[in-house]
C-alpha positions as CSV (number, residue, x, y, z in Angstrom):
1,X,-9.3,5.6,-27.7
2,X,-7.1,8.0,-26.1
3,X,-5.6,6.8,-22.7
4,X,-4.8,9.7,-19.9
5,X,-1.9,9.1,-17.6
6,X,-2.4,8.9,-14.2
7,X,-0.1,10.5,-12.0
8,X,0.2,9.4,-8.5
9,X,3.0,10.4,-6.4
10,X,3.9,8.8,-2.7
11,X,5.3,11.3,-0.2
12,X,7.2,10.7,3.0
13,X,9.0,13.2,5.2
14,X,11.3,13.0,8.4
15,X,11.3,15.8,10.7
16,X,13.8,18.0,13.5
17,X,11.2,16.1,15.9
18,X,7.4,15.9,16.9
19,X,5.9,17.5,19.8
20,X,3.2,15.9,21.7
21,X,0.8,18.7,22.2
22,X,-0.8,19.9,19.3
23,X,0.1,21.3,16.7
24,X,2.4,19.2,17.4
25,X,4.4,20.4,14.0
26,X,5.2,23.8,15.7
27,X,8.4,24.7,16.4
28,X,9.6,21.4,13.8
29,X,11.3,21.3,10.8
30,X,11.4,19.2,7.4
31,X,14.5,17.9,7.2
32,X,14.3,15.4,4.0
33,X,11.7,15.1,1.2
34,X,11.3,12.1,-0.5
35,X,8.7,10.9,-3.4
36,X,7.5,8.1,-6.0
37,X,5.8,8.7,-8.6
38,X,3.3,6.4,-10.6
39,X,1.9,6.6,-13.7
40,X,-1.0,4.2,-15.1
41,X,0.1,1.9,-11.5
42,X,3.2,1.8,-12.6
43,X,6.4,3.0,-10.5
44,X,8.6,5.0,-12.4
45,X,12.3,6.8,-13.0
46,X,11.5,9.8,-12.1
47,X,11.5,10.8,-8.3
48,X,12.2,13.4,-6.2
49,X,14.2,13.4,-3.0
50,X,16.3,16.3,-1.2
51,X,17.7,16.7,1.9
52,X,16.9,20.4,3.8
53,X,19.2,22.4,6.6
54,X,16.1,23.1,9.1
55,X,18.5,25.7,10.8
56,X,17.7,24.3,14.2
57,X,19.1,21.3,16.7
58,X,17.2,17.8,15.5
59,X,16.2,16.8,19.0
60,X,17.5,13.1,20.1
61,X,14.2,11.4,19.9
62,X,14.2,12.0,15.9
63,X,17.8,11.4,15.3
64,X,17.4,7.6,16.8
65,X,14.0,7.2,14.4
66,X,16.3,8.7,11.2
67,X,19.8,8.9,11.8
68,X,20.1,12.1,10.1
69,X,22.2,14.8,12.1
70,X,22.8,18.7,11.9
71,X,26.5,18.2,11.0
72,X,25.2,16.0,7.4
73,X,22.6,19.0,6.6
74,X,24.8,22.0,7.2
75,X,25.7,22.7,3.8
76,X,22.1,21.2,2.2
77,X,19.8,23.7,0.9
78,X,16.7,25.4,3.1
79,X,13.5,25.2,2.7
80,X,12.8,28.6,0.7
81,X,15.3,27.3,-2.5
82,X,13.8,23.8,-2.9
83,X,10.0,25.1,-2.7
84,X,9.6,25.6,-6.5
85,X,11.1,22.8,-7.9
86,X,9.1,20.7,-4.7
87,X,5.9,22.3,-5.4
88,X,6.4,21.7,-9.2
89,X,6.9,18.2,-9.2
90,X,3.3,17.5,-7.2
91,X,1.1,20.0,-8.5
92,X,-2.3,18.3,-9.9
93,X,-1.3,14.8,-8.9
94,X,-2.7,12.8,-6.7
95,X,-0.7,12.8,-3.4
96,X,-0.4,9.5,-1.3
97,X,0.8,9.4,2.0
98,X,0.8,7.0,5.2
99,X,-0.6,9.3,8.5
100,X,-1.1,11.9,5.7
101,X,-2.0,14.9,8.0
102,X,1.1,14.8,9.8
103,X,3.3,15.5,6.5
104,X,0.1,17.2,5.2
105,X,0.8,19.8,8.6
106,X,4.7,20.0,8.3
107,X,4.5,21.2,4.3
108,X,1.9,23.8,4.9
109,X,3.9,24.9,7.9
110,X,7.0,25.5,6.2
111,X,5.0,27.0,3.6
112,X,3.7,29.7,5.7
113,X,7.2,31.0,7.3
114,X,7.8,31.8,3.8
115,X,5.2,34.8,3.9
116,X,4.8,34.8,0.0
117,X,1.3,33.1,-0.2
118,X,2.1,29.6,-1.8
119,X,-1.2,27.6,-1.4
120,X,-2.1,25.0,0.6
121,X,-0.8,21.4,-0.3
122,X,-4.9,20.8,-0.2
123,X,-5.6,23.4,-2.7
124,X,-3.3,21.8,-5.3
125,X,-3.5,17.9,-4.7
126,X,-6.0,15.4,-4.4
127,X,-4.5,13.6,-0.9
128,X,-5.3,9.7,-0.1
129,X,-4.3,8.3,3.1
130,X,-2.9,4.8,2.9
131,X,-3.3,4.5,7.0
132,X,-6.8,4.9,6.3
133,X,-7.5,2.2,3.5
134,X,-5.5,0.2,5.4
135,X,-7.3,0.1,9.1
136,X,-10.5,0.0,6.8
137,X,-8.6,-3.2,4.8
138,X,-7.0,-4.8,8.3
139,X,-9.3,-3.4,11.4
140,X,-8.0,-4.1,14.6
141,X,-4.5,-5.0,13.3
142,X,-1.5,-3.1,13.2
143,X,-1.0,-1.1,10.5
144,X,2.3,1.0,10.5
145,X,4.6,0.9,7.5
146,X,6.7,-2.0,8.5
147,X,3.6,-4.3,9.4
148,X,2.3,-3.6,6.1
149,X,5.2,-4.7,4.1
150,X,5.7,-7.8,6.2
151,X,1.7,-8.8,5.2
152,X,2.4,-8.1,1.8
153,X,5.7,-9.7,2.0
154,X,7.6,-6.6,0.7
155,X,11.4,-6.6,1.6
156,X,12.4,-3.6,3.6
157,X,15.2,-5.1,5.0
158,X,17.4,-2.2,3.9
159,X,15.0,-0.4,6.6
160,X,17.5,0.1,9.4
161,X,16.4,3.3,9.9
162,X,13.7,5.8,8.5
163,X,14.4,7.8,5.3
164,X,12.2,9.7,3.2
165,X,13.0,7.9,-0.4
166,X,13.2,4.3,1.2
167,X,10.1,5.0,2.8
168,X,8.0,6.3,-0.1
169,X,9.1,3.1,-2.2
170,X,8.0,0.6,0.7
171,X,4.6,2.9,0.8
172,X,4.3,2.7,-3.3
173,X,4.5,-0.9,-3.3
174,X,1.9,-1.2,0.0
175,X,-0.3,1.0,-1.8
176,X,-0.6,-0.9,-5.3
177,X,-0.7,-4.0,-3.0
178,X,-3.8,-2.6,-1.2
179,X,-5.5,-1.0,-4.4
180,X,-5.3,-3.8,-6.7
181,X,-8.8,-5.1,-8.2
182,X,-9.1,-8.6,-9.3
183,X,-11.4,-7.5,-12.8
184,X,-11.7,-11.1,-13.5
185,X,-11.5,-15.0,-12.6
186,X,-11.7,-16.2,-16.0
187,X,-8.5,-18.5,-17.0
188,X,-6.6,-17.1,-20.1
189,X,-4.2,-19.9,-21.8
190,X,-2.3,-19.4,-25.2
191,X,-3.7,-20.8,-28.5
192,X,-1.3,-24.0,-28.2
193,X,-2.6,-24.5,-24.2
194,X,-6.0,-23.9,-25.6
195,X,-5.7,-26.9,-28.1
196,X,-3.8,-29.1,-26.1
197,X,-7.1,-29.3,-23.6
198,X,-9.6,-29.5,-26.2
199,X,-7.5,-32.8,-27.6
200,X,-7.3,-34.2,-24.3
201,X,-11.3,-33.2,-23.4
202,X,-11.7,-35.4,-26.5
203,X,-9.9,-38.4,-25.5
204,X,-11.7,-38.9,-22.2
205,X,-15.1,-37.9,-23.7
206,X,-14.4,-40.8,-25.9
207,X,-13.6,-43.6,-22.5
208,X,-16.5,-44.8,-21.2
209,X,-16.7,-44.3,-17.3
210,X,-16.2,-47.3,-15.1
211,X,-19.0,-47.0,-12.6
212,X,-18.8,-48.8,-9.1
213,X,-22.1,-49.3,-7.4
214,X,-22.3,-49.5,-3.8
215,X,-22.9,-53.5,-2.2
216,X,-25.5,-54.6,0.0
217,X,-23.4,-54.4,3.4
218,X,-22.8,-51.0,2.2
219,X,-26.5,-49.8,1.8
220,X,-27.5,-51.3,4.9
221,X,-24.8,-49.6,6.9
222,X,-25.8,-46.3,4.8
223,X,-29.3,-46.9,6.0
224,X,-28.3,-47.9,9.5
225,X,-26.6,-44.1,9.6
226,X,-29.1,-42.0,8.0
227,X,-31.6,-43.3,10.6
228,X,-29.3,-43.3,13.3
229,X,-29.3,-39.1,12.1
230,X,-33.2,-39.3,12.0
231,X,-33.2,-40.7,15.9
232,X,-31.0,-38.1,16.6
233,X,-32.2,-34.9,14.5
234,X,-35.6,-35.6,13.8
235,X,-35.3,-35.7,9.9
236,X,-32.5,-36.3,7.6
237,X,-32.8,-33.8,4.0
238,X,-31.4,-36.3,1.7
239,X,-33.9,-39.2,2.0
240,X,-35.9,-40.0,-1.5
């Protein structure tokens, strides 16, 4: 049987800053890129992470969430020369992301002040929100990256700060975590294990069982109970 690969890649981004009236993505820039990719559940080599000179101030706000400043992205490359390779790298996968329409909004953003038609990150991805699966997994609870690893016991201790690549790992191991399908509850041993149970099934099958009745005192305390149940509930199930 031939077995098909399936590619999944995780996607975080940090930002100039967010603006709290929407679209809240205007006037904001991508500043870092950072994906995972897994095939067949499995996290591999081969990611893609760059950082991007927006070509504006990163207000205060973001810089405290990231750490990343205008003086470290001067000479990193804009938008316009990492599009191919970025676009490239995602194309027919299946795009996971945490919040996903707010990175969902800042790529198709920056897309369209390039003016040269590339198509919607929609139009060539599948997109699957972990925040979703999770509040429908954990409703009521919090939910944000950080809470996530810490109830799946995932070490982001390296998390000072938000970055795009760090992120995207924590959120490929959340997302196995919250995916995974117990197909079955049935024991496998090895052949050895196997044989070593069946020998010792035999051996007690072979013991006859010591069985200990109950005394006298102790069936007329039994009965003293089971009607002390009937004065109190009216009938007791287990009576012959």
């Amino acid at each position: 049987m031939k077995k098909f690969n399936i590619r999944q890649v995780v996607l975080d981004t940090e930002t100039t800053g967010m603006n709290l009236s929407y679209p809240y993505y205007i006037g904001h820039r991508i500043i870092e890129i950072g994906i995972i990719e897994i095939i067949n559940r499995n996290i591999t080599k081969n990611y893609f992470h760059t950082y991007i000179n927006p070509q504006q101030t990163i207000s205060k706000e973001a810089f405290n969430i990231h750490g990343i400043s205008n003086e470290f992205l001067y000479k990193k490359p804009i938008f316009s020369n990492i599009v191919d390779n970025f676009l490239n790298y995602i194309k027919g996968s299946e795009l996971i992301i945490h919040n996903a329409q707010f990175d969902i909004n800042f790529l198709n953003y920056e897309l369209s002040l390039l003016k040269k038609n590339f198509p919607k990150i929609e139009d060539i991805c599948t997109i699957k929100d972990t925040l979703k699966i999770a509040r429908n997994l954990f409703p009521g609870k919090r939910n944000s990256l950080n809470s996530l690893c810490s109830r799946f016991n995932i070490d982001k201790s390296k998390r000072n700060l938000h970055g795009a690549l760090l992120d995207a790992k924590l959120l490929a191991y959340v997302f196995l975590f919250m995916t995974t399908e117990q197909n079955s509850f049935e024991l496998k041993f090895s052949k050895e294990k196997n044989n070593e149970l069946e020998n010792l099934f035999k051996k007690f099958k072979k013991k006859k069982l010591l069985i200990i009745t109950a005394s006298n005192q102790e069936l007329k305390l039994h009965k003293l109970n089971l009607n002390l149940i009937k004065k109190k509930c009216g009938f007791y199930l287990w009576k012959k």
